[in-house]
C-alpha positions in Angstrom: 0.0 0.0 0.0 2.9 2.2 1.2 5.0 1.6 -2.1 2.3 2.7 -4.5 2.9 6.4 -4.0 6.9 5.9 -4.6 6.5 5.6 -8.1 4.4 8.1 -8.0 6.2 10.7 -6.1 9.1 9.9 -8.4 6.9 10.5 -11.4 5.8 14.1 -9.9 9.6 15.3 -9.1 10.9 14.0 -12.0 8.6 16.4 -14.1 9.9 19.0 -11.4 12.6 18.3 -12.0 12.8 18.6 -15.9 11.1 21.9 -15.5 13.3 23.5 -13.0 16.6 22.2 -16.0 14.5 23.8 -19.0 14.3 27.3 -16.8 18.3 26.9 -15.7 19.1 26.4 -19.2 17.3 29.4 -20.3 18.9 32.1 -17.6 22.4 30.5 -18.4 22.3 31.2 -22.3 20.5 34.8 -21.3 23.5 35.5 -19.2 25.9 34.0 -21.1 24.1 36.3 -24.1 24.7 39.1 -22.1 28.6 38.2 -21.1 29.4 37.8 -24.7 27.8 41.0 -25.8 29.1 43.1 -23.2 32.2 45.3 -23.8 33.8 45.5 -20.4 31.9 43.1 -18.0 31.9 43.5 -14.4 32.9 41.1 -12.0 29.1 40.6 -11.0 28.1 39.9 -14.8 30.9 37.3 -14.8 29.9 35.4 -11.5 26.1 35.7 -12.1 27.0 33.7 -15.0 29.1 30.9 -13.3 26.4 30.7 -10.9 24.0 30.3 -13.7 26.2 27.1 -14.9 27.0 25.5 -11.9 23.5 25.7 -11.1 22.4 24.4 -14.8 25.0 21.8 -14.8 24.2 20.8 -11.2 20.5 20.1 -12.1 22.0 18.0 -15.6 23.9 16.1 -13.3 20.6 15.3 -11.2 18.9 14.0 -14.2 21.1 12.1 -15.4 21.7 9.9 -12.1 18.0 9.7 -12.3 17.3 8.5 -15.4 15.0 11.2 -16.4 15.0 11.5 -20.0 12.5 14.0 -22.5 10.0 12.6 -23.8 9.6 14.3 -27.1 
């Protein structure tokens, strides 16, 4: 009775989860957009865009240790 819901919670964060990598990916290329195009960048510019990565690359590495693949 108890294990019914597993596959569903894992079902529910997985979608989460896809969602979350799709909005990541997004604000990386936007800053990353903005880094390139930008003359003399400031430090800030340059770490919001690391930040952006790691966070992108983080949620990539998530995925992939769960098995989540797009269903397209």
């Amino acid at each position: 009775m108890f294990f019914r819901r597993k596959g569903w919670l894992r079902k529910e964060y997985d979608e989460k989860l896809l969602i979350q990598l799709n909005k990541f990916k997004e604000h990386w290329q936007q800053e990353k957009l903005l880094l390139e195009k930008c003359f003399d960048p400031s430090d800030e510019v340059i770490c919001q865009t690391k930040i952006a990565e790691a966070k992108y690359i983080f949620l990539l590495r998530e995925a992939k240790e769960r098995n989540v693949t797009l269903m397209r």
